[in-house]
Structure formats: C-alpha cells, structure tokens
Backbone as a printed PyTorch tensor [residue, N CA C, xyz], in Angstrom:
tensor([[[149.8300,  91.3300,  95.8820],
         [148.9550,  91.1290,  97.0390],
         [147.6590,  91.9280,  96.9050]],

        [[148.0830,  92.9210,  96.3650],
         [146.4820,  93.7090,  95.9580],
         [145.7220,  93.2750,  95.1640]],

        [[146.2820,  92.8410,  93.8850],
         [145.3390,  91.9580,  93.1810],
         [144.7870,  91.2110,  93.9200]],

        [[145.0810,  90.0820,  94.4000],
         [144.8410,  89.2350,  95.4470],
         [143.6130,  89.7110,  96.2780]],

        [[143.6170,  90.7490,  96.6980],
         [141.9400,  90.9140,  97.9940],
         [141.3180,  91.4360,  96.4990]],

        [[141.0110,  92.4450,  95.6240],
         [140.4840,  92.5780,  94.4120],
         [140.1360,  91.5990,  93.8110]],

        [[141.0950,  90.3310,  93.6620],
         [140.0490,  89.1670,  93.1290],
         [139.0810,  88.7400,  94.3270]],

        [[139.6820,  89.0120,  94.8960],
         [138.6950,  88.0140,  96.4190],
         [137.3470,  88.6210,  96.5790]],

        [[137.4870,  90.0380,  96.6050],
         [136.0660,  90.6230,  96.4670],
         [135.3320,  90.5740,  95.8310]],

        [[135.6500,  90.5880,  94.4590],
         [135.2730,  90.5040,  93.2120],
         [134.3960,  89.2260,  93.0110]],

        [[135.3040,  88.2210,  93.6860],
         [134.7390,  86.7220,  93.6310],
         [132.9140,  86.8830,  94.8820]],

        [[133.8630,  87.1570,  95.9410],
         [132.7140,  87.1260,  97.0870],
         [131.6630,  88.2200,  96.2550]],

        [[131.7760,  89.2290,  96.1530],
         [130.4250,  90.0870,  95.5170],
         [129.2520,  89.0520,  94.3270]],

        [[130.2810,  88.4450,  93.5450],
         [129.6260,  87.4410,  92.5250],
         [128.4420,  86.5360,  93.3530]],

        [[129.5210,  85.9490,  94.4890],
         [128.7970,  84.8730,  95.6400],
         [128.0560,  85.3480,  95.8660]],

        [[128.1120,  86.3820,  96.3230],
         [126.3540,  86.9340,  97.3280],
         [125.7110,  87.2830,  96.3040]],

        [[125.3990,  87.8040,  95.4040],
         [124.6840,  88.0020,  94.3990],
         [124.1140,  86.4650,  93.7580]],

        [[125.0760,  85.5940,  93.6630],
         [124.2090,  84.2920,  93.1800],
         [123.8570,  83.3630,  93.9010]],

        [[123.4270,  84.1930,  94.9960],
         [122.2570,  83.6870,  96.5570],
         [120.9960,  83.4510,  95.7160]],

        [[120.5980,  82.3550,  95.3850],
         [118.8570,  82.0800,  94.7840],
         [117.9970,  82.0140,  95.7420]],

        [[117.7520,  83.4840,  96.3700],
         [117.0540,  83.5800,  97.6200],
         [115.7410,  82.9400,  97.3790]],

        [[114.4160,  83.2340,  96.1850],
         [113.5310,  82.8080,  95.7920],
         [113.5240,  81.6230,  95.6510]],

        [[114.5070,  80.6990,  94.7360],
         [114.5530,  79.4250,  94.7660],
         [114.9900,  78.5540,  95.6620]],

        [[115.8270,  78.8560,  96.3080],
         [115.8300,  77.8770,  97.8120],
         [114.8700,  78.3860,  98.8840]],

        [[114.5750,  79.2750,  98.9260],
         [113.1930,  79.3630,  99.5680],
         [111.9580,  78.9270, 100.0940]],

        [[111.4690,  79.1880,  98.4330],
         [110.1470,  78.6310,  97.6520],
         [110.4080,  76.8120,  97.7850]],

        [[111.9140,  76.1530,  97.6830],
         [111.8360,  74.9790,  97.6030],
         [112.2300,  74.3330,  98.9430]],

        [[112.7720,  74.8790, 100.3410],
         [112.9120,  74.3920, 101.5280],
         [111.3700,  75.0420, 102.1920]],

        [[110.6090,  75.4830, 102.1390],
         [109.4710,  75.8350, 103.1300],
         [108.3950,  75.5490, 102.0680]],

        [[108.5230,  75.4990, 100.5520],
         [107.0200,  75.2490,  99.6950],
         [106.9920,  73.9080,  99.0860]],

        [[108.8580,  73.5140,  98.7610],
         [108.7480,  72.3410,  97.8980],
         [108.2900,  72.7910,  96.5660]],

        [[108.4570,  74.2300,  96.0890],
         [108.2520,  74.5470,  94.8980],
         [109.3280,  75.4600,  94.4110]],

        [[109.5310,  75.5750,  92.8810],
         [110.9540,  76.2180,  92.5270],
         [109.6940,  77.1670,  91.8950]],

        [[110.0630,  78.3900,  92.1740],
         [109.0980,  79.6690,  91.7210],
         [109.1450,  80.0510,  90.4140]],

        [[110.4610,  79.2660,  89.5930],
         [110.7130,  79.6480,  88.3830],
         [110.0220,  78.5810,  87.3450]],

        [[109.1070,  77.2760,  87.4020],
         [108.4270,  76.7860,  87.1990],
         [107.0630,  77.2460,  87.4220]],

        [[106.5560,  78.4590,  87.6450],
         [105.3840,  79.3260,  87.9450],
         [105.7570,  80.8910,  87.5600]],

        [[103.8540,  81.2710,  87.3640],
         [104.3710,  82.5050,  86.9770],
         [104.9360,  82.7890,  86.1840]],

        [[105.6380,  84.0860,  86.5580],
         [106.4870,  84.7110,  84.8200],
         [107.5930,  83.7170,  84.8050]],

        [[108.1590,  82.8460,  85.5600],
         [109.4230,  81.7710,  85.5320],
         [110.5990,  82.7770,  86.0820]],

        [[110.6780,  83.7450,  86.8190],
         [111.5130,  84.3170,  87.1760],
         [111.9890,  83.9530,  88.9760]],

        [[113.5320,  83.9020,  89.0300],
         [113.7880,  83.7620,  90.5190],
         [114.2350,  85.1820,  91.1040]],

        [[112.4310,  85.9360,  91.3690],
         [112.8670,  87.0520,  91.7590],
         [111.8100,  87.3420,  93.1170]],

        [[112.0860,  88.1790,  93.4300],
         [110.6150,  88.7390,  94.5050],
         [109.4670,  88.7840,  93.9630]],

        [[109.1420,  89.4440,  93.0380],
         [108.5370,  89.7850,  92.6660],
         [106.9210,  88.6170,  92.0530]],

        [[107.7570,  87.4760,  91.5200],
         [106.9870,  86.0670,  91.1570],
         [107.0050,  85.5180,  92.5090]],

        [[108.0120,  85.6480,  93.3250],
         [107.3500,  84.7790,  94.4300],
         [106.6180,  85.2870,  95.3190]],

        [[106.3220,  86.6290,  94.9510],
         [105.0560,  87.6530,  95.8660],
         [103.2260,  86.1950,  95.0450]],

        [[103.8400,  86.6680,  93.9320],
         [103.0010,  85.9460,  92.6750],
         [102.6120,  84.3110,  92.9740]],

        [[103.7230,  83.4310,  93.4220],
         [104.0080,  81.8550,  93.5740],
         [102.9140,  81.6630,  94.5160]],

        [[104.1450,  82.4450,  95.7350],
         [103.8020,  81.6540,  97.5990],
         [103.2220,  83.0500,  98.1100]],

        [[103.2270,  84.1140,  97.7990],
         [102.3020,  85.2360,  99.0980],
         [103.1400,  85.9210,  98.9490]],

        [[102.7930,  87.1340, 100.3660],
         [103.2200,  88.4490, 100.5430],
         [104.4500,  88.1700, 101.6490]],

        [[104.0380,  86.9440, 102.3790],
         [105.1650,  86.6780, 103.2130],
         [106.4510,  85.8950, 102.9500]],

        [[106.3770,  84.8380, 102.1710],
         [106.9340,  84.9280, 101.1270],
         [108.0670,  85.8950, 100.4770]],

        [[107.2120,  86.4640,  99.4440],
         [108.1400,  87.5800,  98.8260],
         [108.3970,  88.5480,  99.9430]],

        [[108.0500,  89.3720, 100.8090],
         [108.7430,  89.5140, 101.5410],
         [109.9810,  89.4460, 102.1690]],

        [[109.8990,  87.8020, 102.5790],
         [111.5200,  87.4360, 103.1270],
         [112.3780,  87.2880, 101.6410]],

        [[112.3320,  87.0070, 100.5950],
         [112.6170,  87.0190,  99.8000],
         [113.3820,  88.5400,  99.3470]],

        [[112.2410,  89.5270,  99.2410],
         [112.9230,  90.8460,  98.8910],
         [113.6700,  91.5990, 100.1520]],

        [[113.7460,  90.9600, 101.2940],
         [114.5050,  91.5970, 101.6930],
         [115.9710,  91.2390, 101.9060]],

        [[116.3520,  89.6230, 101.6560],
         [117.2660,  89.2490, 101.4960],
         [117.7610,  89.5350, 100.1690]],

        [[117.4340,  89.5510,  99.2230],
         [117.9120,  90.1490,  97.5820],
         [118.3820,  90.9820,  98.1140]],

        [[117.6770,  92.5980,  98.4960],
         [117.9990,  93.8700,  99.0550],
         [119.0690,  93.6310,  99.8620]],

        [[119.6590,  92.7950, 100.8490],
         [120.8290,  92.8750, 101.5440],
         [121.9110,  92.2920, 100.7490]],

        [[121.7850,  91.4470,  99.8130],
         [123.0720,  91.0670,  98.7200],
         [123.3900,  92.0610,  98.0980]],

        [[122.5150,  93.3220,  97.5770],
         [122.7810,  93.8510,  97.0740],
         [124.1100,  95.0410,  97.5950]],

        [[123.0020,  95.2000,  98.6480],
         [124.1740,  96.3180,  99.9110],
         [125.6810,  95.8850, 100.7440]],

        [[124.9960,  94.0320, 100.8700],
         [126.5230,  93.8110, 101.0870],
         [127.6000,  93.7990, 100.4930]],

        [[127.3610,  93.3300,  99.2720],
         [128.5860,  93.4090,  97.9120],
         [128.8110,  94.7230,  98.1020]],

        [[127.9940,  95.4690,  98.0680],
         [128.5080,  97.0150,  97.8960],
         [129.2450,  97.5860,  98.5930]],

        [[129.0000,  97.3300,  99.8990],
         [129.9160,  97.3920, 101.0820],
         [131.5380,  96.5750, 101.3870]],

        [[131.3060,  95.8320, 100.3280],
         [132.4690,  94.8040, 100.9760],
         [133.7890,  96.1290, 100.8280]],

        [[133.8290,  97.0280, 100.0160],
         [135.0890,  97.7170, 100.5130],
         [136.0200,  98.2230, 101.3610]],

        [[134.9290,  98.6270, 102.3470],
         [134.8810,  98.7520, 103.9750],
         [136.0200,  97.7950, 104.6840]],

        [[135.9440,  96.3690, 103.8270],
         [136.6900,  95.6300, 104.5910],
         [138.1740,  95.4810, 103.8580]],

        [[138.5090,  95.9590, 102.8720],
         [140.0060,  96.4520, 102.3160],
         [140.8040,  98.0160, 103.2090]],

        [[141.8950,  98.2360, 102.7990],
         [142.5490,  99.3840, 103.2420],
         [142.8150, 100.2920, 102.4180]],

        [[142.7190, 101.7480, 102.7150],
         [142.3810, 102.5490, 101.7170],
         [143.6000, 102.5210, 100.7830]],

        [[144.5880, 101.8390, 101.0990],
         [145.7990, 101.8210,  99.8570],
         [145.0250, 101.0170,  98.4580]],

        [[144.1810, 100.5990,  98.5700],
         [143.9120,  99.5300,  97.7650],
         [142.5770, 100.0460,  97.1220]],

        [[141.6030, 100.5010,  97.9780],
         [140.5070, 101.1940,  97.3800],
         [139.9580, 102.5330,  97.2640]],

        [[140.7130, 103.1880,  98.2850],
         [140.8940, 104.4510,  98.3310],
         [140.3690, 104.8780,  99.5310]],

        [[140.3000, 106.1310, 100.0470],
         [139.6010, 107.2610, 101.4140],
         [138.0910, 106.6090, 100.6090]],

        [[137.4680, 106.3450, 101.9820],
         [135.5390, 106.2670, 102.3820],
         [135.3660, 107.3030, 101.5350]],

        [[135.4130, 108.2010, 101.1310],
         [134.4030, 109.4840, 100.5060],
         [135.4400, 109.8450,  99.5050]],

        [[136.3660, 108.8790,  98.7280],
         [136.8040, 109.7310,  97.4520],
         [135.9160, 109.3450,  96.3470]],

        [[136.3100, 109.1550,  95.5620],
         [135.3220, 108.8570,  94.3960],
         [136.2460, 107.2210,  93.6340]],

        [[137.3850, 106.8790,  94.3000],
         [137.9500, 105.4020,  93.9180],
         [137.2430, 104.7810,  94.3860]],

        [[136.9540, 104.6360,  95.9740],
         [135.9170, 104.0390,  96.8430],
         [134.5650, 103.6770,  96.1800]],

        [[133.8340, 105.0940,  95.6300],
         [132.8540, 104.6260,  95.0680],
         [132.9610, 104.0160,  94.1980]],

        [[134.0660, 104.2940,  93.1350],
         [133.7200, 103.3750,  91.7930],
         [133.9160, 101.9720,  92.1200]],

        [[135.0000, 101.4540,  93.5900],
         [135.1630, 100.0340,  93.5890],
         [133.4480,  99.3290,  94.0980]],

        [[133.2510, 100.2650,  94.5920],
         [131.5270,  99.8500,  95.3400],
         [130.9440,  99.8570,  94.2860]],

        [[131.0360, 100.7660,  93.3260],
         [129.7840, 100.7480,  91.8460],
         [130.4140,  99.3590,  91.3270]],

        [[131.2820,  98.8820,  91.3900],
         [131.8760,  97.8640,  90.2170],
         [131.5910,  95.8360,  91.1860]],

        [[131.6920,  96.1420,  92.1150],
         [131.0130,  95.4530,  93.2330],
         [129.8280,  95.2620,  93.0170]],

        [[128.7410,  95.9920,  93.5560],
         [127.8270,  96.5160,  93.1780],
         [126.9310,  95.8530,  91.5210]],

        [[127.3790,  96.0230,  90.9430],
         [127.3910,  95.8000,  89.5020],
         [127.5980,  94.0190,  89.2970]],

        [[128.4840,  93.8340,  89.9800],
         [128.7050,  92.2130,  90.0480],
         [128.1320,  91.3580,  90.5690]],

        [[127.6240,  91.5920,  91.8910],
         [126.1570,  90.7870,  92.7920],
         [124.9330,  90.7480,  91.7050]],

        [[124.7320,  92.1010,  91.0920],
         [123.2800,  92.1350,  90.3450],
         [123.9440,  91.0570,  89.1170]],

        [[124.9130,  91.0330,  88.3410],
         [124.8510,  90.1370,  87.5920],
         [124.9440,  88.7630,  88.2180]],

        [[125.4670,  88.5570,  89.4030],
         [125.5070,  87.0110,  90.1470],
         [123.7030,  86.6940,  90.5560]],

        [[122.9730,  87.6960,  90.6100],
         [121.6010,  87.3850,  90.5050],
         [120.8020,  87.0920,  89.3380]],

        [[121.1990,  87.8140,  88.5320],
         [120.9250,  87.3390,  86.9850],
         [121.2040,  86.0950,  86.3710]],

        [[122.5690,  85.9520,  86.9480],
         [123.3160,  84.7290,  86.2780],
         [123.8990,  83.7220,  87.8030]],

        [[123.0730,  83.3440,  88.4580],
         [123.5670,  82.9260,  89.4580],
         [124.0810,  81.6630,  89.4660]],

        [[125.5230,  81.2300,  90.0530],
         [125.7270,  79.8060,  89.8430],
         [125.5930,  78.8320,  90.4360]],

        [[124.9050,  79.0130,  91.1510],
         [124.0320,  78.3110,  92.4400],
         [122.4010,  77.6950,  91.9090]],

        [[122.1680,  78.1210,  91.2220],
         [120.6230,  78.0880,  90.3460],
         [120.9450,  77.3290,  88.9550]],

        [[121.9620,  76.9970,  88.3050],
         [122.1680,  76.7820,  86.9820],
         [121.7600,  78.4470,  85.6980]],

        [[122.2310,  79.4220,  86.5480],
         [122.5740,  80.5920,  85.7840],
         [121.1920,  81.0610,  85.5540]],

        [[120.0870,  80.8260,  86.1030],
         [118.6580,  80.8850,  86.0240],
         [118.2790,  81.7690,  87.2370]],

        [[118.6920,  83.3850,  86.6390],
         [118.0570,  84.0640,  88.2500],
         [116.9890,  84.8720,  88.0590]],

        [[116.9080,  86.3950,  88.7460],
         [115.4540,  86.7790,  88.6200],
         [116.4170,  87.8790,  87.5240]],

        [[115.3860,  89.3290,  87.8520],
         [115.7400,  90.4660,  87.4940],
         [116.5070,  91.6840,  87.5590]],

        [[116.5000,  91.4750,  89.1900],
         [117.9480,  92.3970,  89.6610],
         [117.3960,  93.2230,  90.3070]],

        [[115.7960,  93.6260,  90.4770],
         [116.3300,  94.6910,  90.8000],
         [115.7950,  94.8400,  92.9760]],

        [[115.4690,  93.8950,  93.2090],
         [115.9570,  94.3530,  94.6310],
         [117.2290,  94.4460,  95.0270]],

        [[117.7310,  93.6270,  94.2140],
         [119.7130,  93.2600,  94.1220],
         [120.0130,  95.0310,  94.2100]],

        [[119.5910,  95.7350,  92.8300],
         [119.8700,  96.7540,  92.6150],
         [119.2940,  97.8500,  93.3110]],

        [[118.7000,  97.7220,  94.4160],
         [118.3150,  98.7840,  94.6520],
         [119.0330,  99.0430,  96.3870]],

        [[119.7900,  97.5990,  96.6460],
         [120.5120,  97.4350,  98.0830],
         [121.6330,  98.3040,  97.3770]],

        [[121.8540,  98.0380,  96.0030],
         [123.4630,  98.8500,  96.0740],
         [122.9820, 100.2890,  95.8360]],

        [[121.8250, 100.5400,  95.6540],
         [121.6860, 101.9470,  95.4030],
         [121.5620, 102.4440,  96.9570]],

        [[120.5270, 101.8100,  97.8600],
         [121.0350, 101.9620,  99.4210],
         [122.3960, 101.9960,  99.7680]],

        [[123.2820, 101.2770,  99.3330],
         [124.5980, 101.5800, 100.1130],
         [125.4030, 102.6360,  99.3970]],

        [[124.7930, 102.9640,  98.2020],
         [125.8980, 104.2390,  97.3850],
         [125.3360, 105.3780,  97.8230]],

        [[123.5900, 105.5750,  98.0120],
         [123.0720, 107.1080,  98.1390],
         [122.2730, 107.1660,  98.7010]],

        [[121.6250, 106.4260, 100.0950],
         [120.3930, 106.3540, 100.9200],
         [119.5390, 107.2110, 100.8000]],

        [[119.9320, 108.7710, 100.2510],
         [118.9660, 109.4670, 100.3450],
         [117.8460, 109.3210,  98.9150]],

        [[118.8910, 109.4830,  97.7590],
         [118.2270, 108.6580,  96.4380],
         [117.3720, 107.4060,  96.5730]],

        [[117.9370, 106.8540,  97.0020],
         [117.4750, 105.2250,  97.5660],
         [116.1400, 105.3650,  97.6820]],

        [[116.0030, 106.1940,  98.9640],
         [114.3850, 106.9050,  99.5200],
         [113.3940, 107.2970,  98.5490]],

        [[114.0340, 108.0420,  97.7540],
         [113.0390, 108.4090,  96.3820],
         [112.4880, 107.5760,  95.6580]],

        [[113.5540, 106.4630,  95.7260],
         [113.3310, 105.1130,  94.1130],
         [112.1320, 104.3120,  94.7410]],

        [[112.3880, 104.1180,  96.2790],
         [111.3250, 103.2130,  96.9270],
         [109.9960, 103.8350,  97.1960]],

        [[109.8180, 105.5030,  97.2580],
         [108.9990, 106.5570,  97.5410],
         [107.6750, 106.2980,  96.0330]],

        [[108.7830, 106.4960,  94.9470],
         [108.4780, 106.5000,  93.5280],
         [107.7500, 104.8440,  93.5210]],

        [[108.2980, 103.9380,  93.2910],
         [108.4080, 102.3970,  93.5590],
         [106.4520, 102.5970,  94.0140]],

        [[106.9060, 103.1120,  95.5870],
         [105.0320, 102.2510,  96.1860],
         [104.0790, 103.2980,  95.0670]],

        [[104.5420, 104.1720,  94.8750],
         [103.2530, 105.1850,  94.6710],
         [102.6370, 104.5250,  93.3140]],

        [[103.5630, 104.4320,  92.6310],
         [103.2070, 103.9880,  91.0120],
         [102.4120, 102.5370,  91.3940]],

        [[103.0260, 101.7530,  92.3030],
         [102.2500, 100.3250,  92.5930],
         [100.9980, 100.5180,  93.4400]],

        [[100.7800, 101.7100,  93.8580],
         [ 99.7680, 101.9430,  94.6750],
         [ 98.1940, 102.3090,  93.7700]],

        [[ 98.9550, 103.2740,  92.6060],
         [ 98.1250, 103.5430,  91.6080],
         [ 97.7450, 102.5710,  90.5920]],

        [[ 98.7730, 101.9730,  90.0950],
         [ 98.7330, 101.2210,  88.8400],
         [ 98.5620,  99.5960,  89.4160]],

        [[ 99.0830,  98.7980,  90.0440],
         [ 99.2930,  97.7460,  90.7590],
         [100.4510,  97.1290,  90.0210]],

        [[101.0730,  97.4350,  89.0400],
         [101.7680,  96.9580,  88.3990],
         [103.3270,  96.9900,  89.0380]],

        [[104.1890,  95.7860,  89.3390],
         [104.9420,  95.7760,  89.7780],
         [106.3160,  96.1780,  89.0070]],

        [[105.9380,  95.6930,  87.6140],
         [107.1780,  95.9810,  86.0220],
         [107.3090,  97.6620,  86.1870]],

        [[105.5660,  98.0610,  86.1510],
         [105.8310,  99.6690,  86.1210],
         [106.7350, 100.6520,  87.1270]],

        [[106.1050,  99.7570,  87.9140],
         [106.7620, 100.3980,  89.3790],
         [108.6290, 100.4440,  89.0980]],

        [[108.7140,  99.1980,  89.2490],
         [110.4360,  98.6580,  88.6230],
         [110.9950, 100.0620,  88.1620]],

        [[110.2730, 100.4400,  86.7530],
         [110.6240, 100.9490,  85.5190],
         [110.9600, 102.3230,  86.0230]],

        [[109.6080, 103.1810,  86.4270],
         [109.5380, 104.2330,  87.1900],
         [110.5110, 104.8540,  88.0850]],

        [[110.7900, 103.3380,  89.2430],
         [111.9700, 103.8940,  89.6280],
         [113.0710, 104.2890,  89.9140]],

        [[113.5430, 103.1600,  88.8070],
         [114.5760, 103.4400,  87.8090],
         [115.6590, 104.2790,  87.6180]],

        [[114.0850, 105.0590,  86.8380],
         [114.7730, 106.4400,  86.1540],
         [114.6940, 107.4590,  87.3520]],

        [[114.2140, 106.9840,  88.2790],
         [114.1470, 108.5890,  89.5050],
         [115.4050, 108.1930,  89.7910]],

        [[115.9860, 107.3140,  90.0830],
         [117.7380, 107.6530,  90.4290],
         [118.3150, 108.4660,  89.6380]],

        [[118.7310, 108.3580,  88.5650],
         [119.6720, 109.0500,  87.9730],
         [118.7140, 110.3210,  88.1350]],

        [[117.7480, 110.7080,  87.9890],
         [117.1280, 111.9810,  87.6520],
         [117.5730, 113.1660,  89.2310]],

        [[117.2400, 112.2160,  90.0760],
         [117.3830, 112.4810,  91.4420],
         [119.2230, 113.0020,  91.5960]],

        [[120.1120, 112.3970,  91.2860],
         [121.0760, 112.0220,  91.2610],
         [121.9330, 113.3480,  90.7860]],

        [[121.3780, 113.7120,  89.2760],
         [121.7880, 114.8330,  88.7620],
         [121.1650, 115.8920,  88.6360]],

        [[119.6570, 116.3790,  89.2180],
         [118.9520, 117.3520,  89.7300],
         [118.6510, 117.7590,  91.1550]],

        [[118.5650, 117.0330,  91.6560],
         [117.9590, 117.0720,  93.3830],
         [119.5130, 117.1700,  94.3910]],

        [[120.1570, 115.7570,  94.0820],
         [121.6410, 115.9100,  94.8290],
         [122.5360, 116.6050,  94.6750]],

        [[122.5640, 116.4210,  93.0670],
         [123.8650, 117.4370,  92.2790],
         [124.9770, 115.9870,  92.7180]],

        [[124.8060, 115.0090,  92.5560],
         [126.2850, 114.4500,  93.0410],
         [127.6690, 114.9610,  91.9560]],

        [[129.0470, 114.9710,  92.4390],
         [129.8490, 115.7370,  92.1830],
         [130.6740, 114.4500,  91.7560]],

        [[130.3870, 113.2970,  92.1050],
         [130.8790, 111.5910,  91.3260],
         [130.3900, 111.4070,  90.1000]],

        [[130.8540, 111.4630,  88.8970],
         [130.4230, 111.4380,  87.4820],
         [130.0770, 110.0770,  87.7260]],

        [[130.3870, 108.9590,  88.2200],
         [130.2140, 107.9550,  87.7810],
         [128.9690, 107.2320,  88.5200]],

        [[128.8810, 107.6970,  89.3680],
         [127.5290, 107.3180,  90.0070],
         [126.2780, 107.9860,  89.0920]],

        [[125.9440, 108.9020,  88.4080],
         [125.3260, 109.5450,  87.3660],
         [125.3570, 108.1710,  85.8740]],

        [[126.3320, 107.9900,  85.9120],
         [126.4540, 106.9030,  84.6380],
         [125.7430, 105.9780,  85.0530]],

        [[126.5350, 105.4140,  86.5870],
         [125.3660, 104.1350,  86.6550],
         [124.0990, 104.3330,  86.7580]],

        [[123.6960, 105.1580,  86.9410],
         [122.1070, 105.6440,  87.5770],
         [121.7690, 105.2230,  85.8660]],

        [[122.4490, 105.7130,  84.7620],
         [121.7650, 105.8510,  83.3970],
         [121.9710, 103.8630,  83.2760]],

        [[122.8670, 103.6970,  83.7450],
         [123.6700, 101.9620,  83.1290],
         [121.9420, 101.4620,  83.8780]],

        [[121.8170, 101.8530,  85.0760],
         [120.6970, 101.3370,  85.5520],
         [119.0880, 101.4960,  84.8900]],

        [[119.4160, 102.4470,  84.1660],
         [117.9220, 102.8810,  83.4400],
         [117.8670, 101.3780,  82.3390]],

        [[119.2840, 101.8300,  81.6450],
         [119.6240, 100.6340,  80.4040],
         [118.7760,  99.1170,  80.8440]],

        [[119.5450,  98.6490,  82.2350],
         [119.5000,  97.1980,  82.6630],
         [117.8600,  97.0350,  82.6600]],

        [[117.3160,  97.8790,  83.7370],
         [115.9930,  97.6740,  83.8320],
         [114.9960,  97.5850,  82.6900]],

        [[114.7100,  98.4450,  81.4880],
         [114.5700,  98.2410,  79.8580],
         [114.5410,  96.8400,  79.8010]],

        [[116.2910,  96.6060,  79.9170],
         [116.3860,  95.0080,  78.8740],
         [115.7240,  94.0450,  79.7320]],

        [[115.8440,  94.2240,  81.2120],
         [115.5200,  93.1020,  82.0720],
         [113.6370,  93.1200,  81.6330]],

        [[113.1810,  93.8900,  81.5140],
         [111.6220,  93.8810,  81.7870],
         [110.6770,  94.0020,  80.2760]],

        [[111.6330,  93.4640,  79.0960],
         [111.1940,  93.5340,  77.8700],
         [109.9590,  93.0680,  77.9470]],

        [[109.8320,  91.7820,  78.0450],
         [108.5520,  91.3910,  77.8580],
         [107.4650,  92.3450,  79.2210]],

        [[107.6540,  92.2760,  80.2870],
         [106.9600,  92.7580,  80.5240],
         [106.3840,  94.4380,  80.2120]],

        [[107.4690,  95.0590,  79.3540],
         [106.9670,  96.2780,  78.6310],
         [105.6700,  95.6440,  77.7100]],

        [[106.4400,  94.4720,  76.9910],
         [104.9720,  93.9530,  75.8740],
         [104.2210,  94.3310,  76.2760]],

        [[103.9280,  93.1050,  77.5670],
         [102.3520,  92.4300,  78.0880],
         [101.6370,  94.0510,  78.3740]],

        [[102.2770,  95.2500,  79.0190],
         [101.6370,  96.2630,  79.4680],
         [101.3840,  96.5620,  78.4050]],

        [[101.8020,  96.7990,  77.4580],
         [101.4530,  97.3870,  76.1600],
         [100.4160,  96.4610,  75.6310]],

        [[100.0490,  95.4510,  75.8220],
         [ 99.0510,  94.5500,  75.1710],
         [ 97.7040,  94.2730,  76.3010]],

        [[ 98.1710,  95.4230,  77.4650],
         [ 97.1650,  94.8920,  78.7350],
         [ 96.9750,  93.7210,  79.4010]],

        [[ 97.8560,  92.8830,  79.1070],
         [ 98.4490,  91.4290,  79.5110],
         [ 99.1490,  91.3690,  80.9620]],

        [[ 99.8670,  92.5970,  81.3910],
         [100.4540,  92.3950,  82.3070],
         [ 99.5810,  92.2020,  83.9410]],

        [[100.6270,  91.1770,  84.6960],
         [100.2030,  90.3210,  86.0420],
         [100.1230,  91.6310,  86.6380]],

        [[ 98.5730,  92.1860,  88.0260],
         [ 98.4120,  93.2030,  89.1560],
         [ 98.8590,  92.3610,  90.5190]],

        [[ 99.4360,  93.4730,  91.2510],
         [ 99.9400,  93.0820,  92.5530],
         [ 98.8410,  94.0240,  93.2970]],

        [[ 98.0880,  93.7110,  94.2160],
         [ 97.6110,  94.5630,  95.0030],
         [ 98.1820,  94.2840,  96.3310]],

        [[ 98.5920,  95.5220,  96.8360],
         [ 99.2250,  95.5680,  98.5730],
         [ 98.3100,  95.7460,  99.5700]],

        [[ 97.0820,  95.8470,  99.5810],
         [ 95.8030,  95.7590, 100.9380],
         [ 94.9180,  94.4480, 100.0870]],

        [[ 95.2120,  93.4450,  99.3610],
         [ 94.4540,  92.4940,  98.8050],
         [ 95.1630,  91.4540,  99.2650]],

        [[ 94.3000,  90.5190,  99.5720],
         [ 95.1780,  89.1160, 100.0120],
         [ 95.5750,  88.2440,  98.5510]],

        [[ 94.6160,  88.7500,  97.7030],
         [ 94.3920,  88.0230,  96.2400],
         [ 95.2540,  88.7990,  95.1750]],

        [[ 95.8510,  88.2830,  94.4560],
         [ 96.6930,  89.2220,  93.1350],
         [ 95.6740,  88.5710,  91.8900]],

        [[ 95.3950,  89.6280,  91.1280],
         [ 94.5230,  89.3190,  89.7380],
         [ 95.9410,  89.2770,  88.7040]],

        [[ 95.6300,  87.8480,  88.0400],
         [ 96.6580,  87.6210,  86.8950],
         [ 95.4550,  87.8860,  85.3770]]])
C-alpha cells in the first residue's frame, strides 16, 4: 500500500511538471506555439521574448507553482510513509518530487516531450525546500538582469547562490539539500549550453524590465 501512494506521487509530481504552461498559453490567447519562435524553448523566459511581459508573466508564475506543488505533495501522505515535516526523509521525498516536475517540464508529455528549461520549475521547489535561500536566488536573479539584461546570466548566477547560500549563510544540517543545490548548478550548465555560447560570442537575446521593447 505504500508503494502504492509513492507511485501515485511520483506519477502526479511528473503531471504537474509536464503542464506546457507557455505552450498552451501562447496557443489559447495568441494562436502561437512559442517554441516555433525565438530560442524554440517552452519556457518563460521566450515567451517574455514571443508575446510580452504579461505574457511571460502568467507563464512564470504558473511554472513557479508546479514547481512548489510537486514539492509539497508530501504534506498529503502520513509520516509512516515519508517521514516527521522536519526530518530529513521528508526532505529527501520533496527533493526527489521536486526533481521529477523539473524533468516533467523538460520532458513534458503533454507537449510531445518538447519543454522549456526548468528553471522557474526549479526555483518553486527551491521555494518550498528553503524560502529563505529562495529569496537570495531571486535577489541574485533581478540584480544580475538589472545590470546585464541577460536572462541565461541571470539563470546561471542564481544558480550557484543556492548551494553557496545553503552551505555558508544557512549552514543547512540536510546533506542532501547541499547536493541538490550542486545537482542544480550541474542542470542549469547543461540546460543553458548554447546560451553560454551566444554570451561568449555576444550573440546572446537582452531582456530589459522598464523597456516595453527587448533588443534581440
């Protein structure tokens, strides 16, 4: 029977994660699939790029709640099964949750396995594992986009302030939340290859946040 809600979650975390918030979106209010534009990604980030700020907007903030809900779904098991709210079983079933929405966004099966990047996905589960970290990544996040306009950089940047945050600032006493913070450095890398290129070649797309206009 325990297996049993463990697959079930497991399954539902996948589900909400392969919500193609961007692409049904962009295609019930624009009549456009966002991944045919732009960098071809079904993420916030291109459809800031596609359709606007309002737009990506509703977009990133629904990513951001798949992310936190998967993470949360433990809440709704009994601690025989996932453990006490504040042990460290709890968290790892939330990190492993967690972990599964961002790949149901990546690989969503609702889209034909064609999703974005992950990381508003990833940054709801970093809200539901460490709100106060959370604060930093999004703190880190505007400033770098404020300076640079670059949205990849921003990504990249804040990233790595989780784990850094994580094992200097918090001290968390969960080894494994420290790993993911690094698993998370890893993902973001592979997810944003090319856009490491284009920055490196001065190629890469500006987002400006007081501009109505984005310079590609």
């Amino acid at each position: 029977m325990v297996s049993i809600y463990l697959v079930g979650i497991v399954i539902l975390a996948y589900l909400f994660g392969s919500i193609p918030t961007a692409v049904w979106f962009g295609q019930a209010f624009y009549g456009v699939d966002v991944r045919e534009y732009g960098s071809g990604n079904a993420g916030a980030t291109n459809t800031f790029r596609v359709l606007g700020k309002k737009a990506g907007s509703i977009v990133m903030f629904v990513d951001i709640l798949k992310g936190w809900t998967a993470t949360n779904l433990p809440y709704l098991l009994d601690s025989s099964i996932v453990g006490t709210h504040d042990g460290p079983q709890f968290v790892n079933v939330q990190l492993a949750l967690g972990v599964i929405a961002v790949l149901g966004h990546l690989f969503p099966i609702f889209a034909g396995f064609r999703g974005g990047k992950g990381v508003a996905t990833l940054f709801g589960m970093v809200l539901a594992i460490h709100w106060p970290a959370a604060l930093m990544c999004v703190s880190v996040f505007l400033l770098v986009l404020f300076i640079t306009h670059y949205v990849s950089l921003s990504s990249i940047m804040a990233g790595f302030t989780f784990p850094f945050s994580i094992a200097f600032i918090f001290k968390t006493t969960v080894p494994s939340i420290l790993l993911y913070g690094i698993a998370i450095c890893a993902l973001i890398l592979v997810t944003h290859q090319k856009n490491i290129e284009r920055l490196l070649k001065g190629k890469e797309s500006k987002i400006y946040l007081f501009k109505k206009k984005t310079q590609v």
